[in-house]
VONU-906302 format. One record per residue (C-alpha): x, y, z. Coordinates in nm, 4 decimals. Layout:
<lumses>
x->X | y->Y | z->Z
...
</lumses>
This chain:
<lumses>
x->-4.3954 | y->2.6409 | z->-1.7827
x->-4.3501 | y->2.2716 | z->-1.7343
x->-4.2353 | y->2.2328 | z->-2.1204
x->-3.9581 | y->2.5128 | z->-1.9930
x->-3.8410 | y->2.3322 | z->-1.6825
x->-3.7803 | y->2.0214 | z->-1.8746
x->-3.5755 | y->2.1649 | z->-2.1393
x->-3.3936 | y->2.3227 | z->-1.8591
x->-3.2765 | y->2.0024 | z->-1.7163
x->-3.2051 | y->1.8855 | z->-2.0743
x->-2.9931 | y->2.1481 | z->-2.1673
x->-2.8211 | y->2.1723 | z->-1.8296
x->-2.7573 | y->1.7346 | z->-1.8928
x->-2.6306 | y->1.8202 | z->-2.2058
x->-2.3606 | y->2.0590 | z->-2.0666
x->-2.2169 | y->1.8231 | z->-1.7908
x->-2.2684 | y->1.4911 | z->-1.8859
x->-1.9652 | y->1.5305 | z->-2.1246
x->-1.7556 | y->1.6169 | z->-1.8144
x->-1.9088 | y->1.3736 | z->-1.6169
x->-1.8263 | y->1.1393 | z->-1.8249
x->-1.4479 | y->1.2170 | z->-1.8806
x->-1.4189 | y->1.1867 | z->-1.5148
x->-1.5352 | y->0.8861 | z->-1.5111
x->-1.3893 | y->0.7264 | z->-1.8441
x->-1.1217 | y->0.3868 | z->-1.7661
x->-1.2950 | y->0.3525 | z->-1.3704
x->-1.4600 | y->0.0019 | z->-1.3764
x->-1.7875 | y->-0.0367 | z->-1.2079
x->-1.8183 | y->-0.4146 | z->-1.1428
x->-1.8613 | y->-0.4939 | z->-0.8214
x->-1.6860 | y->-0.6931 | z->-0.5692
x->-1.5554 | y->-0.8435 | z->-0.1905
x->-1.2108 | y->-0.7178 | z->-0.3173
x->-0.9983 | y->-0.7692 | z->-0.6522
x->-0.9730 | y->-1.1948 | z->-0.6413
x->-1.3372 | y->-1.2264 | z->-0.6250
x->-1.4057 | y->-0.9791 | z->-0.8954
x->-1.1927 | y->-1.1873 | z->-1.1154
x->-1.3606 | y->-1.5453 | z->-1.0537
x->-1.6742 | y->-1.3851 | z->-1.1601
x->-1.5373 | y->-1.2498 | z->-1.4771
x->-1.1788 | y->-1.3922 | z->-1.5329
x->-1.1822 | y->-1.1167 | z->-1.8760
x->-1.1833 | y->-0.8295 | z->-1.6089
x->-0.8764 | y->-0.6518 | z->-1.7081
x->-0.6613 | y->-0.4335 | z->-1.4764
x->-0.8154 | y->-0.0784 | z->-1.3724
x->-1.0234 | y->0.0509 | z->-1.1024
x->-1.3018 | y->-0.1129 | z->-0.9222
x->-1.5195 | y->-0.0041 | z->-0.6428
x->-1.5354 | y->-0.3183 | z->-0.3428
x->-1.6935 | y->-0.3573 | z->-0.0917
x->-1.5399 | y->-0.6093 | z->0.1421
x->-1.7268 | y->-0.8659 | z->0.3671
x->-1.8601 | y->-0.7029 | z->0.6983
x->-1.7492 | y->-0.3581 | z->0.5750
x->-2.0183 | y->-0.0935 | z->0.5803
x->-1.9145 | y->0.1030 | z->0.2709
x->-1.7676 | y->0.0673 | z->-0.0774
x->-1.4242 | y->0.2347 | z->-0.1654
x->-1.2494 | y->0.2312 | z->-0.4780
x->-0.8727 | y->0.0051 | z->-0.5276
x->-0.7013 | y->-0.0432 | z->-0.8828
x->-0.6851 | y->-0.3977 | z->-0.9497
x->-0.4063 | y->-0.5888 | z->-1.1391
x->-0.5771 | y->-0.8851 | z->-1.3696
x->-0.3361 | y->-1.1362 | z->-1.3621
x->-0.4129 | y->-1.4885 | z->-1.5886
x->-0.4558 | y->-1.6294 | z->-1.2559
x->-0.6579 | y->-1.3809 | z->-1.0640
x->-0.7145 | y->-1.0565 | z->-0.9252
x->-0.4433 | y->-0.8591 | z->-0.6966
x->-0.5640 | y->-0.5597 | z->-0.4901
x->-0.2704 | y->-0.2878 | z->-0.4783
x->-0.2258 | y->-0.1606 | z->-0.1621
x->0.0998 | y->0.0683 | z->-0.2210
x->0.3297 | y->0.1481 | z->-0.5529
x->0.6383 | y->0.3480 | z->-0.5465
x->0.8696 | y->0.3804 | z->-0.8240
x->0.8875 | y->0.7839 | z->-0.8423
x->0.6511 | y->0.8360 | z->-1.1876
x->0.4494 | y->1.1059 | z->-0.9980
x->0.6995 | y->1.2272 | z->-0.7354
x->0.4196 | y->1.1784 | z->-0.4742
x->0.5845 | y->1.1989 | z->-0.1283
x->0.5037 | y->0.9533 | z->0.1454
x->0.6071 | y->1.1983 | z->0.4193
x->0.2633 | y->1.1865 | z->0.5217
x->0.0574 | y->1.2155 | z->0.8640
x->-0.1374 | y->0.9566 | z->1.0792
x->-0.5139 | y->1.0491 | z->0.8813
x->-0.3131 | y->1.0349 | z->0.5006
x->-0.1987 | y->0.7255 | z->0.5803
x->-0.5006 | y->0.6041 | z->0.7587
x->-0.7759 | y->0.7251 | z->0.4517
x->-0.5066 | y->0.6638 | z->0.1616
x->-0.3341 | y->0.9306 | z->-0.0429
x->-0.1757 | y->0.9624 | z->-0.4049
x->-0.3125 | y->0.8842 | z->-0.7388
x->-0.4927 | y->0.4774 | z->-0.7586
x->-0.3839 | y->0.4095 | z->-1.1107
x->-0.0107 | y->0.5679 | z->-1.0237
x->0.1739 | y->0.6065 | z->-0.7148
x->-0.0488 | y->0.5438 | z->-0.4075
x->-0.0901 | y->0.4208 | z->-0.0837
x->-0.4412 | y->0.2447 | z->-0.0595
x->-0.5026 | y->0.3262 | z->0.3082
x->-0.4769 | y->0.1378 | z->0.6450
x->-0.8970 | y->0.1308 | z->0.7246
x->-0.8932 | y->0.0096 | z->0.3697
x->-0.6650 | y->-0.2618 | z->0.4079
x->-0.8337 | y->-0.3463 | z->0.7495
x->-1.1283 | y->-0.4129 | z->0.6354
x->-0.9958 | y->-0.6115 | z->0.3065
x->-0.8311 | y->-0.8280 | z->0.5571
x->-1.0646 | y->-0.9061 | z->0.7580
x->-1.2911 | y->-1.1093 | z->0.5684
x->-1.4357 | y->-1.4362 | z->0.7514
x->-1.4386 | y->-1.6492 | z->0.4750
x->-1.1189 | y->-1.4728 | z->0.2471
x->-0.7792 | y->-1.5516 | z->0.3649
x->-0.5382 | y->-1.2765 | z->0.2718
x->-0.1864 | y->-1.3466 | z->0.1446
x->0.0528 | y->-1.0261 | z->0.0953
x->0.2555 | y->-1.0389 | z->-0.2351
x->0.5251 | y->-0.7709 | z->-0.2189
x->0.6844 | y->-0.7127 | z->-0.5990
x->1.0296 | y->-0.5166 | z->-0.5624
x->1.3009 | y->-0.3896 | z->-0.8642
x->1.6792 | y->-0.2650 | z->-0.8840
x->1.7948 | y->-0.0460 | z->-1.1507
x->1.9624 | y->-0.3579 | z->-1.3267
x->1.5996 | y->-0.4648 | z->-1.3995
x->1.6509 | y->-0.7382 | z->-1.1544
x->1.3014 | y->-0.8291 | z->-0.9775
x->1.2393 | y->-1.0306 | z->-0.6542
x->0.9134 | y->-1.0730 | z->-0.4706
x->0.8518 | y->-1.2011 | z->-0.0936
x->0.4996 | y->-1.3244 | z->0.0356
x->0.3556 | y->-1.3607 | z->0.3292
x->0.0162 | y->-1.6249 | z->0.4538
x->-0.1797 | y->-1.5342 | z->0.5887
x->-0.0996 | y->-1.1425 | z->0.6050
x->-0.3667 | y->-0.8752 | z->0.8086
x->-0.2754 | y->-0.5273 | z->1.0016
x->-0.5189 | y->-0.4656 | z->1.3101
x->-0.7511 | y->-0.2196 | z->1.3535
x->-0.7175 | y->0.1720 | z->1.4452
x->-0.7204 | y->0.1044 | z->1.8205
x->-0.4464 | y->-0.1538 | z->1.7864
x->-0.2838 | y->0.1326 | z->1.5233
x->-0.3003 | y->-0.1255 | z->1.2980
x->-0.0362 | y->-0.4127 | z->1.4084
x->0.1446 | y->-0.5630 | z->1.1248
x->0.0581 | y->-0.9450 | z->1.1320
x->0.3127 | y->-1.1398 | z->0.8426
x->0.2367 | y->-1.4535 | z->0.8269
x->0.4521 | y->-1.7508 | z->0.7079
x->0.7279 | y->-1.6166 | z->0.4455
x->0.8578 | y->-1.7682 | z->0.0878
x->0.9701 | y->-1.6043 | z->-0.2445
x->1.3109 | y->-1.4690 | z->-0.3640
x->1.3522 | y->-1.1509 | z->-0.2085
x->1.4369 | y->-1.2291 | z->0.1715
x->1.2172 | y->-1.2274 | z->0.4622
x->1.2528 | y->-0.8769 | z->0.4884
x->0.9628 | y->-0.8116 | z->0.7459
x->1.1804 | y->-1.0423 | z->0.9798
x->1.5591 | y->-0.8849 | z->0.9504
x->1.8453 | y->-1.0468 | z->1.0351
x->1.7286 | y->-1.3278 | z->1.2461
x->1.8849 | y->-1.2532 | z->1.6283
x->1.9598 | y->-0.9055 | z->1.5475
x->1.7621 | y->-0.6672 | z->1.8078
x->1.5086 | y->-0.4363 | z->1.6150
x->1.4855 | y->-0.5879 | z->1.2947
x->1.1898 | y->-0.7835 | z->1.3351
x->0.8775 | y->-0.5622 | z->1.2117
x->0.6159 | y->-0.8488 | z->1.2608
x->0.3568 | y->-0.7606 | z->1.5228
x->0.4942 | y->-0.4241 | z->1.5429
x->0.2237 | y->-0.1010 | z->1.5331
x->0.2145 | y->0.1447 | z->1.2557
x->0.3764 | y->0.4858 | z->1.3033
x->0.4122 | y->0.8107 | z->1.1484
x->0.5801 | y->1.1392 | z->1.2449
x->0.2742 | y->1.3099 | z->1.4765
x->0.1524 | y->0.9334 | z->1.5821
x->0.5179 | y->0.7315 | z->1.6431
x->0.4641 | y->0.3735 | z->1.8053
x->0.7980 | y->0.2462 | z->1.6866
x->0.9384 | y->0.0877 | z->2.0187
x->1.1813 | y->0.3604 | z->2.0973
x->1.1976 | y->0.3852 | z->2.4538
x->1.3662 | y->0.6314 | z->2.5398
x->1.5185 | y->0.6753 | z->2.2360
x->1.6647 | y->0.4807 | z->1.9118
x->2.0146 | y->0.4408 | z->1.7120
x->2.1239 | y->0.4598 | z->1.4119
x->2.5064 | y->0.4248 | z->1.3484
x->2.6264 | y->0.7098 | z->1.5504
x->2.2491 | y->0.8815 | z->1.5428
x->2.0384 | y->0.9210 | z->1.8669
x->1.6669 | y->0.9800 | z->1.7671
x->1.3596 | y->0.9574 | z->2.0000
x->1.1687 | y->0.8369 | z->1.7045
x->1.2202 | y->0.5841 | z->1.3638
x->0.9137 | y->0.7742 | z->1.1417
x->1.0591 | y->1.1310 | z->1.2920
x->1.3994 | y->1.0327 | z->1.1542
x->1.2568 | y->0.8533 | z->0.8368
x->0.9947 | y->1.1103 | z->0.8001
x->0.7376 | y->0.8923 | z->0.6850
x->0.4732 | y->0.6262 | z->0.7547
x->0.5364 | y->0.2271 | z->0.8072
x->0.6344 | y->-0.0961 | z->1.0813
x->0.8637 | y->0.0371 | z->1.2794
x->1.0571 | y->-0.1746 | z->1.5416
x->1.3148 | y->0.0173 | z->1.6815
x->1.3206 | y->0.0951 | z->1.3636
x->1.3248 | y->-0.2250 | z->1.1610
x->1.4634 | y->-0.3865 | z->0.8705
x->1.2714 | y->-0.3055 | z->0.5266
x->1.0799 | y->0.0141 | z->0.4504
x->0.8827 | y->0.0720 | z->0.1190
x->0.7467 | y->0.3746 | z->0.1792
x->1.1079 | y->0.5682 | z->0.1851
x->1.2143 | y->0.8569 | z->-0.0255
x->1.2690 | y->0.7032 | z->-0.4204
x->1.5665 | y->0.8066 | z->-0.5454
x->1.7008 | y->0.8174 | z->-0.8937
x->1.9970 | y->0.5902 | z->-1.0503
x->2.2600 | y->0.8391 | z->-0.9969
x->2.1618 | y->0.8827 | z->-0.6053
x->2.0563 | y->0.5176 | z->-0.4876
x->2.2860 | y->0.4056 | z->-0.2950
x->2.3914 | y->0.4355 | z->0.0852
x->2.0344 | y->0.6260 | z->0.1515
x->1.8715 | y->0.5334 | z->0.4909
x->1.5159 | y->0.6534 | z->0.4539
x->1.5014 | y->0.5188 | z->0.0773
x->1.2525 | y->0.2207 | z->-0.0756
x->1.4335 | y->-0.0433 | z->0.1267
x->1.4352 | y->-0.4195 | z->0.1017
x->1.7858 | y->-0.4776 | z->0.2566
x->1.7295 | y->-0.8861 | z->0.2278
x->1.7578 | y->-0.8385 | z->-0.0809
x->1.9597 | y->-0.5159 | z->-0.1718
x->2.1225 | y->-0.4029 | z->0.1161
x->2.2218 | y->-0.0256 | z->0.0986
x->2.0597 | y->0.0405 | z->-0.2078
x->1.7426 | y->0.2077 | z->-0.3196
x->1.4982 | y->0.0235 | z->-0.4938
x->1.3377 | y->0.1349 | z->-0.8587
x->1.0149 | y->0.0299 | z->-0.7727
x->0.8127 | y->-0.1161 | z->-0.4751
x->0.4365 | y->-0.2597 | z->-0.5106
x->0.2122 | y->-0.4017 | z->-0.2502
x->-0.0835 | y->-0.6350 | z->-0.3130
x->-0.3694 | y->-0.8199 | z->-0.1111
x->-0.4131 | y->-1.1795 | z->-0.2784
x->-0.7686 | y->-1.3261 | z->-0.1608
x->-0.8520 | y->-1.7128 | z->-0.1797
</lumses>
């Protein structure tokens, strides 16, 4: 009977452990605080995804990592249309993280909260943004962190520098452009500073993420916004709620948008 039992399991292993397998085939299981530090402790890591477990965090959760020849870069969003994921999304997708890690994704806001949070591992924000000339730019910003759920997770952008305009800040003087310290919003959770109501051109809305439909920084309603609709070559231009960087392309939608968590 025991002989039986045993060649049970064995023949039941045999079935699954292909699929288990394939599910599993290309996810990395080295083990780290986030992306940097999985790097300096093997700088041959190549891009893919890792499970981390920050400092002070309680549990693991997996990010895709970009290997770079200098280190390790945590995504926290793409968006350049390859999957036609959506971000009109709601307070809890935005909050646990949605879309597909090695495609289109958004990594999550408790994610990102804990990864920034770290005593002892400052956290620099590398934003990587492309036109449909194949023109690139990039903006940074040290040290970079977003609060936590009760605070609904205040942007914090530190000191700026790159190529692509301090987008985060607007037009310096212009009312509403600024999205640093502002709180996260979406379309059933809106804390975008519109009191009683916003404007846009000849638009009255009570609310920026009701009018742009989907999650980010608002400030009555703010300046740049990656997480718009992408649009294709043919339709990029003049969109409001679009993958917007208007520092650096005003009026235009942008091919691509990616988001990443540098740790030192």
């Amino acid at each position: 009977m025991t002989d039986l039992r045993i060649y049970s399991c064995v023949l039941l292993l045999s079935l699954f452990w292909p699929q288990v397998m394939s599910e599993t085939k290309g996810i990395q299981k080295e083990q780290g605080y986030d992306c940097s530090d999985i790097w300096g402790r093997n700088t041959a890591s190549t891009s893919g995804i890792y499970t981390v477990k920050p400092e002070g965090a309680d549990a693991s959760f997996q990010v895709f990592c970009e290997m770079t020849a200098t280190g390790g870069w945590t995504m926290m969003q793409k968006h350049n249309g390859e999957d036609g994921l959506t971000f009109e999304k709601m307070w809890d997708d935005y909050e646990n993280g949605f879309g597909r890690l090695e495609g289109e994704h958004w990594l999550g806001l408790k994610h990102v909260y804990r990864l920034t949070h770290q005593e002892h591992r400052p956290c620099t924000l590398h934003i990587s943004i492309g036109d449909y000339v194949d023109d690139e730019a990039y903006a940074e910003y040290s040290p970079f962190s977003v609060g936590d759920a009760k605070d609904f997770y205040q942007l914090s952008a530190g000191s700026y520098s790159g190529t692509a305009g301090d987008g985060f800040r607007g037009d310096i003087g212009t009312d509403g452009t600024n999205q640093h310290g502002s709180y996260f919003s979406t379309q059933d959770q809106p804390h975008d500073g519109c009191h009683p109501n916003c404007r846009f051109d000849d638009m009255m809305f009570v609310s920026c993420s009701d009018f742009y439909r989907v999650g980010w920084w608002y400030n009555n309603c703010g300046s740049a916004n990656l997480n718009g609709d992408w649009y294709s070559p043919s339709k990029n231009t003049s969109w409001a709620s679009s993958v917007s960087w208007p520092t650096w392309r005003p009026n235009e939608a942008l091919r691509f948008s990616k988001m990443y968590l540098i740790f030192t």
